[in-house]
N, C-alpha and C positions, 0 to 999 in steps of 0.2 A: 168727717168733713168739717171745715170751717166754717163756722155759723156768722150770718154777718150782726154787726153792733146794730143799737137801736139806731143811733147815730146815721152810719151806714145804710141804713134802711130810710131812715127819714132821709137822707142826700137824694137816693135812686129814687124814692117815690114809687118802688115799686111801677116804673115808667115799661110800659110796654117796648118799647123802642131797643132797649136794649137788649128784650129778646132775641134778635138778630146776631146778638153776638156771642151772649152765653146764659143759661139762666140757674146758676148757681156760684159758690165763690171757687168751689175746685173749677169749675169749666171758666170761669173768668182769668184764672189763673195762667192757665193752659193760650184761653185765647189770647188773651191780649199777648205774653210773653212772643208766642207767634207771630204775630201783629207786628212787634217788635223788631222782631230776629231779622222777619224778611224787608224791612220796611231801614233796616239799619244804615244801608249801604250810599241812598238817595237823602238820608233824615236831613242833613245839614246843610243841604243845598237849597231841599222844600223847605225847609224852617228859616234862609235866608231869603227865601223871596215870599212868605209869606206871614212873616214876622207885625203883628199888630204893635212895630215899634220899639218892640221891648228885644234891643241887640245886648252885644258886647257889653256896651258902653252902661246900659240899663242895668246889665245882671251884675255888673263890676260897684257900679254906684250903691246898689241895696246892702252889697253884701260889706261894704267899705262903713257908709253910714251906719250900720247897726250892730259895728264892732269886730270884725277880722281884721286882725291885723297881724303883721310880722312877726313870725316865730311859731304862729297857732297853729295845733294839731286841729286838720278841719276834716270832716267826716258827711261828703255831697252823697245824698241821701235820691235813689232813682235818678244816677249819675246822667244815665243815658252815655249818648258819644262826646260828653263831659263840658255841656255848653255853659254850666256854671261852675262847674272844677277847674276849667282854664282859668277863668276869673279870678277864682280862688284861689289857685297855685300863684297868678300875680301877686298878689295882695301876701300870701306869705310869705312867699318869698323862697330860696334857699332855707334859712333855718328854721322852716315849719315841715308841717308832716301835710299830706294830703292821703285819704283813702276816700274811695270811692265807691258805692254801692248800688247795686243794680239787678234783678233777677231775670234780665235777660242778655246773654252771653253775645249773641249780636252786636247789642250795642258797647259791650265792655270792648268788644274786639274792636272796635271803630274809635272809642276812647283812648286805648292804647298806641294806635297811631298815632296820635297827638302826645300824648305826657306819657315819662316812665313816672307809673304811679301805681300803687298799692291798689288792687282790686279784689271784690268778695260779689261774689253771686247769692244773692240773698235778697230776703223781703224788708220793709221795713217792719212790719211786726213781728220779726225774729230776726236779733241783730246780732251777728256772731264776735260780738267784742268784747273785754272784761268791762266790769262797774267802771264808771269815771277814769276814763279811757282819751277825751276830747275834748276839747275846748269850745267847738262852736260845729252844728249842724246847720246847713244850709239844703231844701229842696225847691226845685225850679219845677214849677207847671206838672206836678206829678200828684199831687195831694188825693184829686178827685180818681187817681186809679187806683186809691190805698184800700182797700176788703175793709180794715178794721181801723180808725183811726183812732180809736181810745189804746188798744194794745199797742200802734206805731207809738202815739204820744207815749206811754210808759214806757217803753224802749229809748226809746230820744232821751227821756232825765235819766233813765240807768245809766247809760253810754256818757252822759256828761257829766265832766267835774262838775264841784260845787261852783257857783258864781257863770257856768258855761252859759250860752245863749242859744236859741234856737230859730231860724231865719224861713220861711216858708213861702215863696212865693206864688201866686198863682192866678188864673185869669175866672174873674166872676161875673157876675150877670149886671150890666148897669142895671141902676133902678129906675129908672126914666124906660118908660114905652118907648120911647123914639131910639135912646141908646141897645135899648134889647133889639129895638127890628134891626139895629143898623148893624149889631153884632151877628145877628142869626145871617143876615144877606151876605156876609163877609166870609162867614162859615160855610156857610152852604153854598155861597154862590162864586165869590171869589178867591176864596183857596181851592175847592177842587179845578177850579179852571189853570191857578197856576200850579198845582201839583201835579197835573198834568204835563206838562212841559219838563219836569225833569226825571230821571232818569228812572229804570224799575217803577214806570207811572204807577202802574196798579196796584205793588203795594204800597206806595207811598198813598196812593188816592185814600186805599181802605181806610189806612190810620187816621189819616186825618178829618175823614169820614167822621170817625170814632170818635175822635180829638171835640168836633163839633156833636154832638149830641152828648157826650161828659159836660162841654162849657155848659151846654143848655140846663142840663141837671145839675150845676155845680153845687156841692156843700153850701151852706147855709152860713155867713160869715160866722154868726152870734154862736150857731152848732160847733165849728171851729173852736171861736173864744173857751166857749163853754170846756173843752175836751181838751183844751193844752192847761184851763186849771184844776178839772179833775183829774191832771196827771199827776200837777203837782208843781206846775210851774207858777211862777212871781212877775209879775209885770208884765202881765201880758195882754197886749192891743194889736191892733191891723190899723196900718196906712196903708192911703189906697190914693191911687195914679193916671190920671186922666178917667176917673170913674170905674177902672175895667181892671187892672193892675192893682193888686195887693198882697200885703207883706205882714202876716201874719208873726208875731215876735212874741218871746216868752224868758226867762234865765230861770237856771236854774239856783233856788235859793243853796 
């Protein structure tokens, strides 16, 4: 069985709460991927009505500013139904490469509908591609479902050329008591109500469920920092976006 990182362990806090969903990393694996599968069909609909802002136009913008550009082989890392791979595929264009990765086949099948694009059923911390393979990894709101995030980070510089970049996005805990309560009532209170409303409620309710007590536990920005430069990345900082929204970035020397 897969042991989790100290990292990893310091993220969970050992939080009771997540007993409810699995209490090891094989059973995390299992569940969430489930979570996944069944919740695939409704994702893009409940994610467009209950999006904290951060659309299209947002994932299009990070991934622009921080250097994808035309021609780049891009490797969207917890593809999902590819709400940053569409992005991505703009911003390339024709003479770039897009692959996409994901360890639950659900949502590949739902990304496929949208882009003819290269897909791999896989985890982030086992990336089935050769050495410096990529030019630029991007993941979208996925970070905090990672088992291991020192072994993803070492996988992220293997897969990248030299000079590659690495793009993370993800939603964190404001630091302000008033921005935490207003985040947790948002979670708790106002997306299940509108996940409710679309289609396959029940799984869509579960995920998002889940979705909110991950934000509540999210990784530790500084733990991040710390773990994309024990992978062995250069330059690496987090900008961060109405408080709640951050962009975690690194190259590879």
């Amino acid at each position: 069985m897969t042991t989790d990182s100290p990292s990893r362990k310091a993220a969970l806090k050992a939080d009771p709460r997540l007993n409810v969903y699995f209490s090891s990393e094989d059973e995390r694996r299992r569940a969430t991927r489930a979570m996944f599968d069944e919740a695939a069909s409704g994702y893009d609909r409940a994610e467009r009505i209950t999006a904290l802002g951060s659309g299209a136009w947002y994932r299009r913008e990070v991934l622009r500013r921080n250097g994808l550009q035309p021609g780049m082989t891009l490797l969207d890392v917890a593809a999902g139904t590819g709400l940053v791979a569409v992005e991505g595929q703009r911003l390339i264009g024709p003479g770039g490469r897009l692959l996409a990765l994901d360890p639950s086949p659900g949502m590949l099948a739902e990304l496929r509908k949208k882009l003819a694009v290269e897909t791999i059923e896989a985890y982030a911390e086992s990336i089935p591609l050769p050495d410096n393979h990529v030019d630029f990894i991007s993941m979208g709101y996925a970070l905090r479902h990672v088992g291991d995030i020192d072994r993803a980070f070492a996988e992220y510089l293997r897969v990248l050329r030299p000079g590659g970049r690495v793009c993370l996005m993800e939603i964190s805990r404001p630091q302000s008591a008033y921005g935490q309560l207003a985040l947790r009532t948002y979670i708790k209170g106002v997306v299940p109500f509108f996940a409710r409303l679309v289609g396959r409620q029940a799984d869509v309710k579960k995920l998002w469920e889940y979705y909110g007590e991950t934000i509540d536990l999210a990784i530790d920005p500084e733990t991040i920092l710390d773990a994309l430069r024990r992978a062995g990345f250069a330059e690496v900082n987090c900008a961060v976006t109405l408080g709640v929204f951050r962009e975690y970035l690194g190259r590879k020397p």
